[in-house]
N, CA, C and O atoms as a DFTB+ gen file, in Angstrom:
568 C
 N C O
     1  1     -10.623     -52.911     250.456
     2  2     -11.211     -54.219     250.265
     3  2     -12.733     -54.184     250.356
     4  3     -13.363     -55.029     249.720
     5  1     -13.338     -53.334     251.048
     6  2     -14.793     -52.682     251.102
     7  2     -15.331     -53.101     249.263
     8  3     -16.343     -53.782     249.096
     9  1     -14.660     -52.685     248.269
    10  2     -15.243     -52.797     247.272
    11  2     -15.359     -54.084     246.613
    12  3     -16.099     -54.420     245.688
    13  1     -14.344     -54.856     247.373
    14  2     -14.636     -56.341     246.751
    15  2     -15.286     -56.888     247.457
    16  3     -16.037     -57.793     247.095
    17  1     -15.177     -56.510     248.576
    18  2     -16.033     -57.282     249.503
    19  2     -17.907     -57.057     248.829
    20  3     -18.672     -58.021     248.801
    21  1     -18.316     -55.699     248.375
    22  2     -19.662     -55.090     247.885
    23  2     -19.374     -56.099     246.636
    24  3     -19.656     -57.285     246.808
    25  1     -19.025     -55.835     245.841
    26  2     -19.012     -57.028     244.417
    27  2     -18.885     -58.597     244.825
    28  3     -19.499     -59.471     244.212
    29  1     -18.102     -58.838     245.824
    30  2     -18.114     -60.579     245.791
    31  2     -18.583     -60.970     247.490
    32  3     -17.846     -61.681     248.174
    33  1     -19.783     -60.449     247.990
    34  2     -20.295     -60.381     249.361
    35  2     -19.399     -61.428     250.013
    36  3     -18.811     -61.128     251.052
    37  1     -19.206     -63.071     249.279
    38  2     -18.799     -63.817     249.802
    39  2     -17.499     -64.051     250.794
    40  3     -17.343     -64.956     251.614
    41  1     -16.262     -62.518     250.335
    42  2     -15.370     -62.519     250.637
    43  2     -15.354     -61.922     252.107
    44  3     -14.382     -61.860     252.860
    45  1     -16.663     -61.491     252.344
    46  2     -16.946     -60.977     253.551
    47  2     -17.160     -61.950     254.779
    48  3     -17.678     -61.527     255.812
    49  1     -16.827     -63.017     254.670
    50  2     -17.863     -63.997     255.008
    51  2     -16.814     -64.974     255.315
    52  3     -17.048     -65.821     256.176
    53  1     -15.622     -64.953     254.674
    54  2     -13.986     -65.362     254.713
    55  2     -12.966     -64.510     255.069
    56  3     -12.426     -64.004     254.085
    57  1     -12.454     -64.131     256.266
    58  2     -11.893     -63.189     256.920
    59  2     -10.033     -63.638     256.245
    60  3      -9.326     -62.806     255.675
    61  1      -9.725     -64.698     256.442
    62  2      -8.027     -64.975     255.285
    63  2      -8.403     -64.873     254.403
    64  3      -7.642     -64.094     253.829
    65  1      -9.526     -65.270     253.456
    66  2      -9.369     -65.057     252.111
    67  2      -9.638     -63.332     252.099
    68  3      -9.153     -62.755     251.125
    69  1     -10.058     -62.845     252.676
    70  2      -9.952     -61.087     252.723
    71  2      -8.610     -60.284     253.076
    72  3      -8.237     -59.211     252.601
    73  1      -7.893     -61.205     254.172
    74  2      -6.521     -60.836     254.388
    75  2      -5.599     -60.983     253.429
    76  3      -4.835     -60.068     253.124
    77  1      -5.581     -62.775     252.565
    78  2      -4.903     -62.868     251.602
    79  2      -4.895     -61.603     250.517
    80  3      -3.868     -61.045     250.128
    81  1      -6.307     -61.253     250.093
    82  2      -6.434     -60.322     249.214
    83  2      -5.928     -59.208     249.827
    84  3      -5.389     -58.364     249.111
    85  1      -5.988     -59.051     250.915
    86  2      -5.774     -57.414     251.149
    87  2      -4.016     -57.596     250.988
    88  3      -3.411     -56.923     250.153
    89  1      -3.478     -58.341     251.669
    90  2      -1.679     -58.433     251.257
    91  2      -1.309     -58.343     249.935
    92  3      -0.267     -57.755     249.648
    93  1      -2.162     -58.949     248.892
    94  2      -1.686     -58.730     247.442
    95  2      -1.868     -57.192     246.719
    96  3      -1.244     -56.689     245.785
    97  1      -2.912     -56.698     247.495
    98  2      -3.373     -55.729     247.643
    99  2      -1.977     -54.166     247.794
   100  3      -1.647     -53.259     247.029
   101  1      -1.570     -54.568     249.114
   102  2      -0.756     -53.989     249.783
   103  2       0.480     -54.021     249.096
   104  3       1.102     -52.959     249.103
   105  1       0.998     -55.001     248.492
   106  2       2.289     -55.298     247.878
   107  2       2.012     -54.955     246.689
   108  3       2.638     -55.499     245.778
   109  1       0.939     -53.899     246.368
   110  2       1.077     -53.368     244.943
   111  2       0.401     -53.806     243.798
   112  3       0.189     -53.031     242.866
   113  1      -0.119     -55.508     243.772
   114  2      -0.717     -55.292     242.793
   115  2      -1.611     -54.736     242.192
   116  3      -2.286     -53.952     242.858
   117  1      -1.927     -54.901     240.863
   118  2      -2.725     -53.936     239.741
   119  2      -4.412     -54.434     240.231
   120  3      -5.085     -55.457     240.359
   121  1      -4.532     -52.780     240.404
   122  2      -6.069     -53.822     240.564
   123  2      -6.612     -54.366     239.166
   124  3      -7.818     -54.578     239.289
   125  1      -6.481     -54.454     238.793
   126  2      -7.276     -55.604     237.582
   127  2      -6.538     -57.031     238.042
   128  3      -7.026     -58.080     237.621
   129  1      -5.681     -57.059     238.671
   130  2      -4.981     -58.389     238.967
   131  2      -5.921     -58.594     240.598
   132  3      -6.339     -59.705     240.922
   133  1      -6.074     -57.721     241.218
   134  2      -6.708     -58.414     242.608
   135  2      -7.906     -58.282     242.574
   136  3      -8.428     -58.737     243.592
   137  1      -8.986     -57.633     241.472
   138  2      -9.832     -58.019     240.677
   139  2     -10.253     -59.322     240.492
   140  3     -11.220     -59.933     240.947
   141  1      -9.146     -59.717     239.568
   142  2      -9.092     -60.945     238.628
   143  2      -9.531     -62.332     240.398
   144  3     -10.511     -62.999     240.732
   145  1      -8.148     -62.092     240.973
   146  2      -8.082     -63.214     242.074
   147  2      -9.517     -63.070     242.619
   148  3     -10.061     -64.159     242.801
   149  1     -10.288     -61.946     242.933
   150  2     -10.974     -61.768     243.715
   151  2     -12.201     -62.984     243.384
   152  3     -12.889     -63.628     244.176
   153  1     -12.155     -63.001     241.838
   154  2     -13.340     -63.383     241.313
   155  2     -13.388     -65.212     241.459
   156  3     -14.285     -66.004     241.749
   157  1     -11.915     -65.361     241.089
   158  2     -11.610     -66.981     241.304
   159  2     -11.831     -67.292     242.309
   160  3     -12.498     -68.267     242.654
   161  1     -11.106     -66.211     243.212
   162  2     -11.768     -67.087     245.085
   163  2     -12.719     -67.337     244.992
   164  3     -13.037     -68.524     245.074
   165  1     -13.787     -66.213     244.745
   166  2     -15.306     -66.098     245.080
   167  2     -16.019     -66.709     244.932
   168  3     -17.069     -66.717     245.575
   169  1     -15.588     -67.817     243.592
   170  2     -16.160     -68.682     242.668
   171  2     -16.064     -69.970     243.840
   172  3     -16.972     -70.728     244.180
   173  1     -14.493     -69.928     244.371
   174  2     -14.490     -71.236     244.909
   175  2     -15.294     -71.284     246.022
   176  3     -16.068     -72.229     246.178
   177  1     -15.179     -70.040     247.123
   178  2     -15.814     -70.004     248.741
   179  2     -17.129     -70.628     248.233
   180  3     -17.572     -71.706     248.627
   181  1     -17.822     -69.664     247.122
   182  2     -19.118     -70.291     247.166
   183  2     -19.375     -71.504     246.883
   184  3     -20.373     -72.069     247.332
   185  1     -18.469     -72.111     246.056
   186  2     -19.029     -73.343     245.822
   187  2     -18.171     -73.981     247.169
   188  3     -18.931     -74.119     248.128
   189  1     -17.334     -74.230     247.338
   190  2     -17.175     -74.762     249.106
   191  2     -18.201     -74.351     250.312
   192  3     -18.252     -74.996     251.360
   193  1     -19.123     -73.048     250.007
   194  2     -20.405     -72.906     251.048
   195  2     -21.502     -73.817     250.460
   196  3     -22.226     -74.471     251.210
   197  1     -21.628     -73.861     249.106
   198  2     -23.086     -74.646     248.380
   199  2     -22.764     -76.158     248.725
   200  3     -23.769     -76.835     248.936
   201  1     -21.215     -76.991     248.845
   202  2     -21.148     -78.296     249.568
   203  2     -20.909     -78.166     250.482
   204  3     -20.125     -79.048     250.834
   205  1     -21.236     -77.180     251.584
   206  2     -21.114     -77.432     252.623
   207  2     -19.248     -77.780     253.643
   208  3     -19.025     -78.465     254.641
   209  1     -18.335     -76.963     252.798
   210  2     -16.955     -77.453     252.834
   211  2     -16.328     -76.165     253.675
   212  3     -16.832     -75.044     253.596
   213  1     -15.475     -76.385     254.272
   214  2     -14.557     -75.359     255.119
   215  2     -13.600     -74.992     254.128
   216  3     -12.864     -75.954     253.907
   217  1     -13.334     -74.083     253.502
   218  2     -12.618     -73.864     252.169
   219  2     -10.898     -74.021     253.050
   220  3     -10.041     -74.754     252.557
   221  1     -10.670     -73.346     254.157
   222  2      -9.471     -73.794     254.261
   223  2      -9.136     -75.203     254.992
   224  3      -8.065     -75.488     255.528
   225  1     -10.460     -76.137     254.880
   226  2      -9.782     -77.397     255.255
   227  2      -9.971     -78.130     253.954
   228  3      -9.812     -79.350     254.003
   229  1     -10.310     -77.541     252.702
   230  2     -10.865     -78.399     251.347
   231  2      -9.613     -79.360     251.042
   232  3      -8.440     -79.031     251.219
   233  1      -9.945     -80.294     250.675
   234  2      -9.111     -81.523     249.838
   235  2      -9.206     -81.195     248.363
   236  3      -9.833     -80.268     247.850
   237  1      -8.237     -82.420     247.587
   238  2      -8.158     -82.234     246.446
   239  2      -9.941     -82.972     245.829
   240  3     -10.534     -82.471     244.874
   241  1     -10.350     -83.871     246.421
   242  2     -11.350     -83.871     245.766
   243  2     -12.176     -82.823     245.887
   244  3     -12.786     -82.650     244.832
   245  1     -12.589     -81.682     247.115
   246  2     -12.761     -80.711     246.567
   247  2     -12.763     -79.343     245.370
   248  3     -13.642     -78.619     244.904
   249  1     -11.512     -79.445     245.224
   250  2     -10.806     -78.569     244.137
   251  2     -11.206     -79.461     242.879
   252  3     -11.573     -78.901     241.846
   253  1     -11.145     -80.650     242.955
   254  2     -11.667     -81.800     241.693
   255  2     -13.032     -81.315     241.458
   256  3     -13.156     -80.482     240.560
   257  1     -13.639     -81.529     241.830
   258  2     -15.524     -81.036     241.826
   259  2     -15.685     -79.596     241.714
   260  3     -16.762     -79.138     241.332
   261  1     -14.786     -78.903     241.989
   262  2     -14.740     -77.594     241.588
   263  2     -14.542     -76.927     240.088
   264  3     -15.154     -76.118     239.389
   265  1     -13.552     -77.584     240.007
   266  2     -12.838     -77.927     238.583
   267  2     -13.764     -78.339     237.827
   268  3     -14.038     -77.592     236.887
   269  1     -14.566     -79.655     237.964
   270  2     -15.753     -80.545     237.445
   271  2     -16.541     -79.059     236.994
   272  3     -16.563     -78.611     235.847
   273  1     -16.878     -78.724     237.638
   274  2     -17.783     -77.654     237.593
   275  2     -17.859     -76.677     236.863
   276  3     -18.863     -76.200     236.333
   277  1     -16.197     -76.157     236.783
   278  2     -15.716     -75.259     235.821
   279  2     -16.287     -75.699     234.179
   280  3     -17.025     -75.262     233.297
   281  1     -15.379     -76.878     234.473
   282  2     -15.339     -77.448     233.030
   283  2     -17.019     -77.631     232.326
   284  3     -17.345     -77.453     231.153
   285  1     -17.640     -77.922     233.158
   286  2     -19.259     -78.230     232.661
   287  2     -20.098     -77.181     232.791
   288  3     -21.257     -77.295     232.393
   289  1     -19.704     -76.155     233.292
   290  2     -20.576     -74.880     233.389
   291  2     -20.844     -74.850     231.909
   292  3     -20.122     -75.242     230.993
   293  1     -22.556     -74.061     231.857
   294  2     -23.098     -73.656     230.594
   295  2     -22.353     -72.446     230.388
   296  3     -22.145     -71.497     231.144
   297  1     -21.960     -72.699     229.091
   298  2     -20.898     -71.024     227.888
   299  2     -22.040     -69.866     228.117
   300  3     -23.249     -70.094     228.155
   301  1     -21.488     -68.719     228.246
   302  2     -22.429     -67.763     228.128
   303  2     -23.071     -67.659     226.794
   304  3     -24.116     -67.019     226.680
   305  1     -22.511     -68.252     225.764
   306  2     -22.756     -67.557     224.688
   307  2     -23.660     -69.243     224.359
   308  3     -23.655     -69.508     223.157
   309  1     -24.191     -70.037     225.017
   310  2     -25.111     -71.409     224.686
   311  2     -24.285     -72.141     223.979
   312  3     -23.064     -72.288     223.947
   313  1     -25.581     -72.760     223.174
   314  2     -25.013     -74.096     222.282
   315  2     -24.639     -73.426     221.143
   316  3     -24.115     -74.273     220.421
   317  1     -24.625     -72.215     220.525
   318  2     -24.280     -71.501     219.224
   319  2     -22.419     -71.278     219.568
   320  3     -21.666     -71.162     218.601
   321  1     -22.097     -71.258     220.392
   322  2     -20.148     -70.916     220.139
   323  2     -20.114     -71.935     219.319
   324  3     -21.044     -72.711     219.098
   325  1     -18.766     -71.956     218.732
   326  2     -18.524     -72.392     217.378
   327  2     -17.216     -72.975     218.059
   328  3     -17.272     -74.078     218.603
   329  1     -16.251     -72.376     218.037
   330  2     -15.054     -73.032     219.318
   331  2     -15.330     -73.991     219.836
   332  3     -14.743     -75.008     219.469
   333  1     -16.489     -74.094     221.068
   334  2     -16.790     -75.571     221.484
   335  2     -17.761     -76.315     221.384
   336  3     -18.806     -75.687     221.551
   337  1     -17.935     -77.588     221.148
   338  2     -18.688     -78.348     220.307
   339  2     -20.185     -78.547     221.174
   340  3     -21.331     -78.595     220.727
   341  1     -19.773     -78.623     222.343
   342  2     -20.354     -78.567     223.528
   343  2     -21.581     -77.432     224.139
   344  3     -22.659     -77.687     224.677
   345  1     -20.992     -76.206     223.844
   346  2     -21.739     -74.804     224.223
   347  2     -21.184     -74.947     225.742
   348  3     -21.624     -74.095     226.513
   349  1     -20.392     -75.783     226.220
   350  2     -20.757     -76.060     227.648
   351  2     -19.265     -76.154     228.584
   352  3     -18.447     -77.021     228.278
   353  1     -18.996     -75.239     229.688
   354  2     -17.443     -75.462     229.859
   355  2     -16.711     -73.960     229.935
   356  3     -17.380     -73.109     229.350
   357  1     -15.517     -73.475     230.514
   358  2     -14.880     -72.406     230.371
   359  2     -13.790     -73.295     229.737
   360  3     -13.593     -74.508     229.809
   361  1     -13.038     -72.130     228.984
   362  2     -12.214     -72.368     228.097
   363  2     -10.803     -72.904     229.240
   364  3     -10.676     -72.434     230.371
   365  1     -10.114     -73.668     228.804
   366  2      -8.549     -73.873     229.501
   367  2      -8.281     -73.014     230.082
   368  3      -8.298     -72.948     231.311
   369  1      -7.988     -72.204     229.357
   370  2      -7.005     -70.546     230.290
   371  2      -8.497     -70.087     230.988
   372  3      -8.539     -69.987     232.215
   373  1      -9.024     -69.967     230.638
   374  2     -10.208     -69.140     231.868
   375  2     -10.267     -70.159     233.282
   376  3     -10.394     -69.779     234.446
   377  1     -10.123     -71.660     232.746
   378  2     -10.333     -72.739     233.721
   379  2      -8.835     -72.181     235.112
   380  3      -8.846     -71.914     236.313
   381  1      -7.890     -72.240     234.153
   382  2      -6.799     -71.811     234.808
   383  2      -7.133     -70.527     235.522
   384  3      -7.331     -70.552     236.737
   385  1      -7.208     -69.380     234.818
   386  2      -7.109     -68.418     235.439
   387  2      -8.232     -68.282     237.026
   388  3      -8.110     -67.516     237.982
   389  1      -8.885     -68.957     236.860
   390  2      -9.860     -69.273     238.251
   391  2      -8.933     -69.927     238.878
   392  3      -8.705     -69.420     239.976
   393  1      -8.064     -71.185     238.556
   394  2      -7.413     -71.941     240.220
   395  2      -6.280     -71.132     240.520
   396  3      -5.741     -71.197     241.625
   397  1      -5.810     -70.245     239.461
   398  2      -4.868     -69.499     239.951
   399  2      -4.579     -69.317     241.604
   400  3      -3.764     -69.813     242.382
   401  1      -5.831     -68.209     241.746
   402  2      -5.747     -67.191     243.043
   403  2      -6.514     -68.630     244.367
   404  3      -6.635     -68.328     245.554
   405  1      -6.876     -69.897     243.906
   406  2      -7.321     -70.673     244.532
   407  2      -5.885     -71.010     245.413
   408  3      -5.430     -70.791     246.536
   409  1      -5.462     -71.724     244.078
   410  2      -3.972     -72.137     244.407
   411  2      -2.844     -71.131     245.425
   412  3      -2.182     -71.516     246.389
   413  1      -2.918     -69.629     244.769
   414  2      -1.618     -68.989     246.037
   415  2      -2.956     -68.701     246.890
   416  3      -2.405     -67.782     247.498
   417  1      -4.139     -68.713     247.398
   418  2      -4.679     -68.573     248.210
   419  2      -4.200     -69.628     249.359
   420  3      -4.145     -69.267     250.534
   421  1      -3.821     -71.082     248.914
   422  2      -3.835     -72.512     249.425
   423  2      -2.017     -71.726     249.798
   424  3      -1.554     -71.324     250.865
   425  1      -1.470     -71.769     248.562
   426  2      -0.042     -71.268     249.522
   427  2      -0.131     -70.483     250.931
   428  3       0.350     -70.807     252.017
   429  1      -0.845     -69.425     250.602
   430  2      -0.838     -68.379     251.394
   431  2      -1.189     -69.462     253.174
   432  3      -0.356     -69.827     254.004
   433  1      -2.290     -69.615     253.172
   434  2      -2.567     -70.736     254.611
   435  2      -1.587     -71.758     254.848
   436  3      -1.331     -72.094     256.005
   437  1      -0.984     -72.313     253.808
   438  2       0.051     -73.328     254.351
   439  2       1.236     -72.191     255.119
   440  3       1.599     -72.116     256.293
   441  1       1.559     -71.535     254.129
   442  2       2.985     -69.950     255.174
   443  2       2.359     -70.046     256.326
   444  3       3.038     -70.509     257.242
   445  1       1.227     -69.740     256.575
   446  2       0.296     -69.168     257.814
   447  2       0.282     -69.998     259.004
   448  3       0.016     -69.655     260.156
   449  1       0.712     -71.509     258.414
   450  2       0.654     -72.287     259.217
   451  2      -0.512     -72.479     259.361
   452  3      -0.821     -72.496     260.552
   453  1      -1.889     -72.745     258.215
   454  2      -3.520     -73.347     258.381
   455  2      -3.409     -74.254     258.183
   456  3      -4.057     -75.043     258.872
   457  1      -2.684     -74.693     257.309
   458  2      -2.297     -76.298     256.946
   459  2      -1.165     -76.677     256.257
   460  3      -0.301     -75.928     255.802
   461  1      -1.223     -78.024     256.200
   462  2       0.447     -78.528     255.977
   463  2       0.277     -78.215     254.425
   464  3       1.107     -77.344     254.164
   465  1      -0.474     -78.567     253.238
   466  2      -0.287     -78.671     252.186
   467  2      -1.301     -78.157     251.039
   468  3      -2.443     -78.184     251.498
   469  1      -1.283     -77.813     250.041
   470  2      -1.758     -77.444     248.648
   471  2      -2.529     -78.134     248.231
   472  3      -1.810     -78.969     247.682
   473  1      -3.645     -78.475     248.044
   474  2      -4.428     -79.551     247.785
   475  2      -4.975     -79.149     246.034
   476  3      -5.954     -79.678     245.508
   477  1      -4.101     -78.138     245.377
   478  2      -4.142     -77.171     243.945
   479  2      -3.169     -77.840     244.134
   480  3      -2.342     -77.645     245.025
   481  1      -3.136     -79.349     242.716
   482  2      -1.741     -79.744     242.118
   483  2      -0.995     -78.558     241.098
   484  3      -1.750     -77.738     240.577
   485  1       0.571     -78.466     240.801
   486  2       1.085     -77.905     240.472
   487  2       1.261     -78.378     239.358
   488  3       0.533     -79.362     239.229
   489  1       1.953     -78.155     238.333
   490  2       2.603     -78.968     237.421
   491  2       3.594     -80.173     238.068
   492  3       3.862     -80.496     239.226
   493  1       3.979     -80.645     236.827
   494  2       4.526     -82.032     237.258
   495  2       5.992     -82.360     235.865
   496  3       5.853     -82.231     234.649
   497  1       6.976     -82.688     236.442
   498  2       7.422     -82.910     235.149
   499  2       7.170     -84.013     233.977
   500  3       6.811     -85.127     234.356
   501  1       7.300     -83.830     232.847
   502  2       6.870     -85.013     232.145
   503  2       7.739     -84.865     231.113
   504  3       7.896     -83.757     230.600
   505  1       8.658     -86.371     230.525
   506  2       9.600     -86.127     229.669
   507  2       8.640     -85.840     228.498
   508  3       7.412     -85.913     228.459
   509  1       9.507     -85.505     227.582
   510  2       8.691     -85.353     226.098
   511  2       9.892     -85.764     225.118
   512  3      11.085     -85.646     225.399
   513  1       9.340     -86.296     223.849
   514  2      10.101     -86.857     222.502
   515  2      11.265     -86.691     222.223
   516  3      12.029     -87.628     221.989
   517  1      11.686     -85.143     222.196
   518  2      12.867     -84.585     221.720
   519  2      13.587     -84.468     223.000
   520  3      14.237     -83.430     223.126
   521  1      13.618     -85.481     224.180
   522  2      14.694     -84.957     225.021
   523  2      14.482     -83.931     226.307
   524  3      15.130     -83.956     227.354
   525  1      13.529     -83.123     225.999
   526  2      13.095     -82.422     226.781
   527  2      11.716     -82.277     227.910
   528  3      11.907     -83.068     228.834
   529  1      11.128     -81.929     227.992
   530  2       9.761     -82.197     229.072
   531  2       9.444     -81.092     229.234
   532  3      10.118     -80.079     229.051
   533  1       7.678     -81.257     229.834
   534  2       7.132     -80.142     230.141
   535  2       6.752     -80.471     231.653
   536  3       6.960     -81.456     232.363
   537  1       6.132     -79.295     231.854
   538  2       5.300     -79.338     233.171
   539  2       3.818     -79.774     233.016
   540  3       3.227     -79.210     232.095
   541  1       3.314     -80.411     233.532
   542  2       1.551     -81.014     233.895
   543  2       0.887     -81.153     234.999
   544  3       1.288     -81.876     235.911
   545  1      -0.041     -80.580     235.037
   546  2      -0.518     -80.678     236.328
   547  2      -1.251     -81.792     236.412
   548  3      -0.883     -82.631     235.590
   549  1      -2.642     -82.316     237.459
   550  2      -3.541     -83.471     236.958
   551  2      -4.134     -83.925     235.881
   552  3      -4.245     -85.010     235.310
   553  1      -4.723     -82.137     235.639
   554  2      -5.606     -82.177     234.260
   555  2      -5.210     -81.286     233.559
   556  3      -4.065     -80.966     233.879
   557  1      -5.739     -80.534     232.474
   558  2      -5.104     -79.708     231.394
   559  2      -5.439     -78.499     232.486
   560  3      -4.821     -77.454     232.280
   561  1      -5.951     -78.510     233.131
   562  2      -5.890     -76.556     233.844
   563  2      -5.238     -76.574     234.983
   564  3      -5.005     -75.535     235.599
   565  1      -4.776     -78.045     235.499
   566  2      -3.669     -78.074     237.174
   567  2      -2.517     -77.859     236.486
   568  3      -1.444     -77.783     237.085
């Protein structure tokens, strides 16, 4: 964990979110997968240190303003992407793939007994036309 900790200092700085990682760690996953989580946490601690937030006591309006954030971040690539009209924003699945490791991070402390609940909505069911339904979370990336 030394090496994520050198790439994402922040995780140093969060002793469960270092444990969480190190268990996913331990149970095998790929590192490009505890990679991947590493980066979503990192994203969140810091922005829960820049408001001033206890990441394992954050609320959903936390994770909301987080999200906010996602979505309005400047594109690397400016106002020239062609995809979004905007230049401005991570794409859905990138949006997702950040609350991912937020979200089983939030599992992980509720097991632990840090807190009672998930404040990362899940999907939700929702009927649809033909009879059937999908899952939805709040917004298009919960």
């Amino acid at each position: 964990m030394t090496v994520l900790s050198e790439k994402w200092p922040v995780l140093g700085r969060h002793g469960r979110a270092a444990e969480w990682l190190q268990i996913w760690s331990d149970l095998g996953r790929a590192p490009r997968t505890i990679d991947a989580y590493a980066r979503g946490l990192s994203e969140f601690l810091l922005a829960c240190e820049r408001d001033g937030v206890d990441p394992e006591g954050a609320n959903r309006s936390h994770v909301a303003v987080f999200v906010r954030e996602l979505r309005t971040r400047p594109s690397r690539g400016g106002t020239n992407v062609l995809a979004l009209d905007s230049g401005a924003g991570l794409s859905n699945a990138t949006l997702q793939q950040r609350l991912v490791p937020v979200r089983l991070f939030f599992d992980f402390l509720v097991e632990e007994g840090v807190r009672e609940s998930n404040p990362v909505g899940r999907g939700r069911y929702t009927p649809g036309r033909s009879g059937g339904g999908s899952a939805r979370g709040r917004c298009r990336a919960w």
